[in-house]
C-alpha positions as a Markdown table, in Angstrom:
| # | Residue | x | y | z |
|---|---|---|---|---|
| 1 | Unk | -39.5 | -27.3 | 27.6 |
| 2 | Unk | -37.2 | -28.5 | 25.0 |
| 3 | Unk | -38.2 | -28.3 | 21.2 |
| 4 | Unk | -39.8 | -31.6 | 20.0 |
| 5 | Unk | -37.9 | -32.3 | 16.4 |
| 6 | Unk | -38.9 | -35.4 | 14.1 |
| 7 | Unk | -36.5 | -36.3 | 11.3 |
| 8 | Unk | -37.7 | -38.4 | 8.7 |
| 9 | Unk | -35.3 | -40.2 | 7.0 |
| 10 | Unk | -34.5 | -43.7 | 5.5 |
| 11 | Unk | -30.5 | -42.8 | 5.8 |
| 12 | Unk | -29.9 | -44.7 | 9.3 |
| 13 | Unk | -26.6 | -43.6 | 9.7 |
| 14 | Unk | -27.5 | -39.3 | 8.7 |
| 15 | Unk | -30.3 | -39.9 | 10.7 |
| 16 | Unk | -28.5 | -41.3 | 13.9 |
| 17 | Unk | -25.8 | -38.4 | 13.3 |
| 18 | Unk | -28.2 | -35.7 | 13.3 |
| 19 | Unk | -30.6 | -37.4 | 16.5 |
| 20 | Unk | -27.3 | -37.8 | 18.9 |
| 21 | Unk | -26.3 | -33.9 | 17.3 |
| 22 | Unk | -29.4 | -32.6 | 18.1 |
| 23 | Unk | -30.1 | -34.4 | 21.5 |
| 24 | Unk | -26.6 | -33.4 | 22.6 |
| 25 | Unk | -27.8 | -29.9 | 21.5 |
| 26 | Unk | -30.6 | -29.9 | 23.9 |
| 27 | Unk | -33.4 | -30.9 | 21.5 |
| 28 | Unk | -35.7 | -34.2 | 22.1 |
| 29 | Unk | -34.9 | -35.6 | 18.5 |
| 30 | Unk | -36.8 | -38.6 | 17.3 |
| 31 | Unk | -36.5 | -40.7 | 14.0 |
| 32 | Unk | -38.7 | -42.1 | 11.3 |
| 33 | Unk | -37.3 | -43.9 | 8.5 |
| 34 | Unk | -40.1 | -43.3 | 5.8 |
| 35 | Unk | -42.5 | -41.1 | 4.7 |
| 36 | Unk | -45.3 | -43.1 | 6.0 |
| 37 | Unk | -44.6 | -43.3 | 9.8 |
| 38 | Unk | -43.0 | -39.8 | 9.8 |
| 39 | Unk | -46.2 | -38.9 | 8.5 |
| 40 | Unk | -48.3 | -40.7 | 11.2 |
| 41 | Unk | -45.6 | -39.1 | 14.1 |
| 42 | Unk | -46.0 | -36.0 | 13.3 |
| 43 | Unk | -50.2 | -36.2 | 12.9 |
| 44 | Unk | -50.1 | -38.0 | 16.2 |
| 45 | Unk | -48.4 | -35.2 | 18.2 |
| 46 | Unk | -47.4 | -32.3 | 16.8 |
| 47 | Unk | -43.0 | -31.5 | 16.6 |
| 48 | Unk | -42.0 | -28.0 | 16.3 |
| 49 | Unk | -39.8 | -28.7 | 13.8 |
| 50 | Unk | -39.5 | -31.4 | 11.0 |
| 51 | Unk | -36.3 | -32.6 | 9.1 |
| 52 | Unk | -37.6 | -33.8 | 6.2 |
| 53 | Unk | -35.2 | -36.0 | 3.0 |
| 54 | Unk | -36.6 | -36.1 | -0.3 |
| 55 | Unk | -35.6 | -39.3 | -1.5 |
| 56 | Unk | -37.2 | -42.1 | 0.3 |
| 57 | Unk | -38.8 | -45.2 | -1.1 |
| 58 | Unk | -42.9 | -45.4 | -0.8 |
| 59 | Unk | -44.2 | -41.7 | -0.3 |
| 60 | Unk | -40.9 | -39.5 | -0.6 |
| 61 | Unk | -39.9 | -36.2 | 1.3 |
| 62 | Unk | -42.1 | -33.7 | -1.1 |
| 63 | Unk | -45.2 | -35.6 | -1.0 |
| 64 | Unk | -44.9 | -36.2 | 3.0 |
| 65 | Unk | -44.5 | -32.1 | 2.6 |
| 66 | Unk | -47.4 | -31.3 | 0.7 |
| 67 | Unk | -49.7 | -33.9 | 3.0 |
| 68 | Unk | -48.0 | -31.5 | 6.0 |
| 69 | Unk | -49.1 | -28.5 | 5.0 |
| 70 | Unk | -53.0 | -30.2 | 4.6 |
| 71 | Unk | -52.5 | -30.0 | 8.5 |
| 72 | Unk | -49.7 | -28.4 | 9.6 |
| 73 | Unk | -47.8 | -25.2 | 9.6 |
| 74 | Unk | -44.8 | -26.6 | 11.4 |
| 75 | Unk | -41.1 | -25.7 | 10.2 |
| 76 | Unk | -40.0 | -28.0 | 7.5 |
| 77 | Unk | -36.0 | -28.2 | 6.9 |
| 78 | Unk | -35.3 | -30.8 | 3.4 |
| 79 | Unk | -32.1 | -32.3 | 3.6 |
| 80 | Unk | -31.4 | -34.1 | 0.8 |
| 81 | Unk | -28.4 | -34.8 | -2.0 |
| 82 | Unk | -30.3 | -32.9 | -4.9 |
| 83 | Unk | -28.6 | -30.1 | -5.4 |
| 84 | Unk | -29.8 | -28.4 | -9.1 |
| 85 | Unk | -31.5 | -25.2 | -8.7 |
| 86 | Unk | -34.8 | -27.2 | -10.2 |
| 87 | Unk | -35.2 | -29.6 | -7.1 |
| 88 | Unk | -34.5 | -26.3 | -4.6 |
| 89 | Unk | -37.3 | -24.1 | -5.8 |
| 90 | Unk | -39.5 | -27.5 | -6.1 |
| 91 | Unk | -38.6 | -28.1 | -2.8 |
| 92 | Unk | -40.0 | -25.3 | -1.4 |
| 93 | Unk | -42.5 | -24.5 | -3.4 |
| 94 | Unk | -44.0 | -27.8 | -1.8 |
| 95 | Unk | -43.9 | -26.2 | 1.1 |
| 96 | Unk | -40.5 | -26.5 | 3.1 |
| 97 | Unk | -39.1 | -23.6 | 5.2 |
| 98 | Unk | -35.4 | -24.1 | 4.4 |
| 99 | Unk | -33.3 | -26.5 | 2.0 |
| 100 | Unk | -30.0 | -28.5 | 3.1 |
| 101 | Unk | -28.0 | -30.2 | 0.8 |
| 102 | Unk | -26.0 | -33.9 | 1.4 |
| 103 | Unk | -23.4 | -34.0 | 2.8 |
| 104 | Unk | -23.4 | -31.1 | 5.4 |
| 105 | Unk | -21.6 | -30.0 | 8.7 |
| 106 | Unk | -23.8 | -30.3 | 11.7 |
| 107 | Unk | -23.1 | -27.2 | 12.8 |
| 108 | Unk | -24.4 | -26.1 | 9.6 |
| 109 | Unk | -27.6 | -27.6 | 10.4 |
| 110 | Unk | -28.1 | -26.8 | 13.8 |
| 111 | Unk | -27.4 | -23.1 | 12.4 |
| 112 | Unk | -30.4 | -23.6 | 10.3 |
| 113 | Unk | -32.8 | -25.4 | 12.9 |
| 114 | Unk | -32.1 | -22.7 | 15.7 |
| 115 | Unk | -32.9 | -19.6 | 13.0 |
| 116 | Unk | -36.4 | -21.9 | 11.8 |
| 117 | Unk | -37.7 | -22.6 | 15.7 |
| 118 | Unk | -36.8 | -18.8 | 16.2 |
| 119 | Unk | -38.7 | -17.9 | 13.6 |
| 120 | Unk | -41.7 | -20.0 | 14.3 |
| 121 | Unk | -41.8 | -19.0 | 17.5 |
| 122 | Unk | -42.9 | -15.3 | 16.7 |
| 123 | Unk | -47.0 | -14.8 | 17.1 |
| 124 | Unk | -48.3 | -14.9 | 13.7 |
| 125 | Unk | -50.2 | -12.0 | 12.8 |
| 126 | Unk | -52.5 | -13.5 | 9.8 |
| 127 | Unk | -54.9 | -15.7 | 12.5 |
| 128 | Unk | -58.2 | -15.5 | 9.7 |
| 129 | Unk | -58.4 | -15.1 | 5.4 |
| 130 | Unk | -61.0 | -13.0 | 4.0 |
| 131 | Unk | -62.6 | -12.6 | 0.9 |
| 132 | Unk | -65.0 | -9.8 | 0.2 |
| 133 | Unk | -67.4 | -10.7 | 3.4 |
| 134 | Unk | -66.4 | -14.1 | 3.8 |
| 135 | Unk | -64.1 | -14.4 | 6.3 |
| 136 | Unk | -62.2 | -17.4 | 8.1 |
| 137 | Unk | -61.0 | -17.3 | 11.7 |
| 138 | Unk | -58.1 | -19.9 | 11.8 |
| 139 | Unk | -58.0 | -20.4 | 14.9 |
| 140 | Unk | -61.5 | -21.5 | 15.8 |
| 141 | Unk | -62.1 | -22.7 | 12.4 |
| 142 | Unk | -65.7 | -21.2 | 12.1 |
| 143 | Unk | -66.6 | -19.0 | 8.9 |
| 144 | Unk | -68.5 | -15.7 | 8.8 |
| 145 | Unk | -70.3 | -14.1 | 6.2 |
| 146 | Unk | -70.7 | -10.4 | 7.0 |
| 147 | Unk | -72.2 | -11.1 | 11.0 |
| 148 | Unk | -73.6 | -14.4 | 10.3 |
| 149 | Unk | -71.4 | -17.2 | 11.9 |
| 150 | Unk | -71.4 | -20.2 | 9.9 |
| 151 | Unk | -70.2 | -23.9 | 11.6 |
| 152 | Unk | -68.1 | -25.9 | 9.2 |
| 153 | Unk | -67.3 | -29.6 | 9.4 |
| 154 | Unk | -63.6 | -30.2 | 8.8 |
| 155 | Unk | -64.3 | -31.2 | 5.4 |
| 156 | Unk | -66.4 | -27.9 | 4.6 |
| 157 | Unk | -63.3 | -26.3 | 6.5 |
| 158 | Unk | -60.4 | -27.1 | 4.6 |
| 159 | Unk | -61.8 | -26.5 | 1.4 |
| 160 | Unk | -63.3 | -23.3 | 2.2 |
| 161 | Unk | -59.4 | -22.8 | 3.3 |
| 162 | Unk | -58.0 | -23.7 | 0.4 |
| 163 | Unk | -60.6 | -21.7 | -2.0 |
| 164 | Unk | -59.4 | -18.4 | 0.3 |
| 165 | Unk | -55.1 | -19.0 | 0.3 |
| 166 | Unk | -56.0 | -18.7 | -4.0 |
| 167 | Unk | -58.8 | -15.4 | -4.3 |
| 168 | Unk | -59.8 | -15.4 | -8.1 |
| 169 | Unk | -57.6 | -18.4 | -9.2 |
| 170 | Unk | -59.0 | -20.9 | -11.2 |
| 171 | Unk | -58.9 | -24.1 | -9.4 |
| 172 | Unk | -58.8 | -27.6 | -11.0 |
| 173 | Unk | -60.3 | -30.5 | -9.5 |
| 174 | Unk | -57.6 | -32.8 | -9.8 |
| 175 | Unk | -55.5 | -30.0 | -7.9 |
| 176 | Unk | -58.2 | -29.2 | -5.0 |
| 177 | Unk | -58.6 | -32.9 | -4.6 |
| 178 | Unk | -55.0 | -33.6 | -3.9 |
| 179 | Unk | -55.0 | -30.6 | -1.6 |
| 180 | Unk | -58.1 | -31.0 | 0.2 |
| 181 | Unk | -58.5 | -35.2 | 0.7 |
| 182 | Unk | -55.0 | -36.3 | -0.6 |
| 183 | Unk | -53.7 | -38.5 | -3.5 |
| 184 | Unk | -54.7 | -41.6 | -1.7 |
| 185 | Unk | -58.6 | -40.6 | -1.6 |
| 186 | Unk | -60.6 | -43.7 | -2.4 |
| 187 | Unk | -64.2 | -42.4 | -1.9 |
| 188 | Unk | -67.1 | -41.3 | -4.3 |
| 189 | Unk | -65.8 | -39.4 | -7.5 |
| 190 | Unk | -68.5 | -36.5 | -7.0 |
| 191 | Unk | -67.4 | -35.9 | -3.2 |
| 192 | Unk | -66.2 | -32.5 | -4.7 |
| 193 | Unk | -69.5 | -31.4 | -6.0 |
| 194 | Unk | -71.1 | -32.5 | -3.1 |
| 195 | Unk | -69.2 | -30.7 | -0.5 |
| 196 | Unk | -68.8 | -27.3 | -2.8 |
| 197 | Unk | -73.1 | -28.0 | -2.7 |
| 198 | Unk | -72.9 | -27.8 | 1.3 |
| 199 | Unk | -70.4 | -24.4 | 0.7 |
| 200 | Unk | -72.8 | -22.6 | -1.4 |
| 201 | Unk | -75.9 | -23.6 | 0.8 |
| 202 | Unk | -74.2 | -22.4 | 3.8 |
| 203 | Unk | -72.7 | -19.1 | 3.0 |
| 204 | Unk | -76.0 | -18.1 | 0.9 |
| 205 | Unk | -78.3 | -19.7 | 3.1 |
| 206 | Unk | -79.6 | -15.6 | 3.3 |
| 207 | Unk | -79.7 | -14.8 | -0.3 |
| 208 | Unk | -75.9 | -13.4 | -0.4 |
| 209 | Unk | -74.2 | -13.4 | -4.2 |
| 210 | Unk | -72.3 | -16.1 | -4.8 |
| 211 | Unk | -68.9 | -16.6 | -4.1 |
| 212 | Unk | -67.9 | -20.3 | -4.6 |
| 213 | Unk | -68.1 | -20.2 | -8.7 |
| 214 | Unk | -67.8 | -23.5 | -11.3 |
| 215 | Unk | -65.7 | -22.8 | -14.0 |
| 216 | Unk | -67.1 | -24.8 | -16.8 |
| 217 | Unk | -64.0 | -27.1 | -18.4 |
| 218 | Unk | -61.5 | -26.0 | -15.6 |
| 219 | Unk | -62.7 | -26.1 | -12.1 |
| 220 | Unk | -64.0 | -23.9 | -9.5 |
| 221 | Unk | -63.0 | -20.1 | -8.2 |
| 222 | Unk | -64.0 | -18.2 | -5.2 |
| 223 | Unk | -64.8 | -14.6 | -7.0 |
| 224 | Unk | -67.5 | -12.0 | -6.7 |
């Protein structure tokens, strides 16, 4: 089956340039020309790759990437016209795969879009995270604490995630509430504490130490 590749991009005329490149290629290649609906696209069915641009009016290319990676571990490729070393690392320390800069050869980019599919394509071998006993099976998205299974919700799930991809970091709220329910959360101000509550009842619910630690002034920590 051929690779499924969304490009998100308010540039109709790059964007058309790249969907005829990449269908004549031997891709299916679909276009979205903001952040929003490429956002909603990719949610709705999963692409196997994602060419993403940066500058885009509403929610631009790095906050549609670090919404992605909420979900998502799908190739990202950035195309965009920033070139300074700054906007690079920025770029991918949001999350992309692989940075392009504006204006490019297409053959340049199909270069990079064959190495990221190849690439995603090999089995990964990290499928859970683990934390002294507390560990995390990605795959069906259920906890354990030494033998005892614990259920999560998907809320419980992807902050327990999040506390385990930063061991012994100190985590602020502001940052774990971007991360976790997204800039655009409008719901009660103490949903943190609330679901960190459910965290702590659920992986002591037999007396085990506490991992899930408040860090009075900063934030919270998963540490022995």
């Amino acid at each position: 089956m051929n690779s499924y590749i969304l490009i998100i991009d308010d540039d109709i005329a790059v964007s058309s340039m790249m969907r005829r490149g990449l269908t004549y290629e031997g891709y299916e290649a679909v276009v979205a020309a903001d952040g929003r609906t490429g956002l909603l696209r990719a949610l709705e069915r999963q692409p196997d790759l994602i060419i993403l641009d940066v500058m885009m009016p509403g929610i631009d290319g790095l906050e549609v990437c670090r919404r992605l990676r909420k979900e998502t571990e799908v190739p990202v490729l950035m195309v965009t016209a920033r070139d300074s070393i700054a906007d690079r690392v920025m770029g991918l320390e949001t999350g992309a795969d692989d940075y392009l800069v504006k204006p490019f050869d297409f053959q340049e980019l199909a270069a990079r879009v064959k190495a990221l599919l190849r690439r995603s394509s090999k089995p990964s071998i990290k499928d859970q995270l683990t934390f002294e006993d507390l560990t995390l099976h990605l795959g069906t998205r259920v906890a354990k604490r030494g033998n005892r299974t614990i259920e999560l919700s998907t809320t419980e799930y992807n902050l327990i995630h999040f506390f385990l991809q930063n061991p012994m970091q100190v985590l602020t709220r502001d940052v774990i509430m971007e991360r976790v329910w997204g800039y655009d959360f409008q719901g009660e101000s103490n949903v943190l504490e609330v679901y960190v509550g459910y965290l702590r009842q659920k992986t002591e619910m037999l007396g085990e130490p506490r991992l899930i630690h408040t860090v009075r002034g900063a934030g919270y920590a998963i540490r022995l």
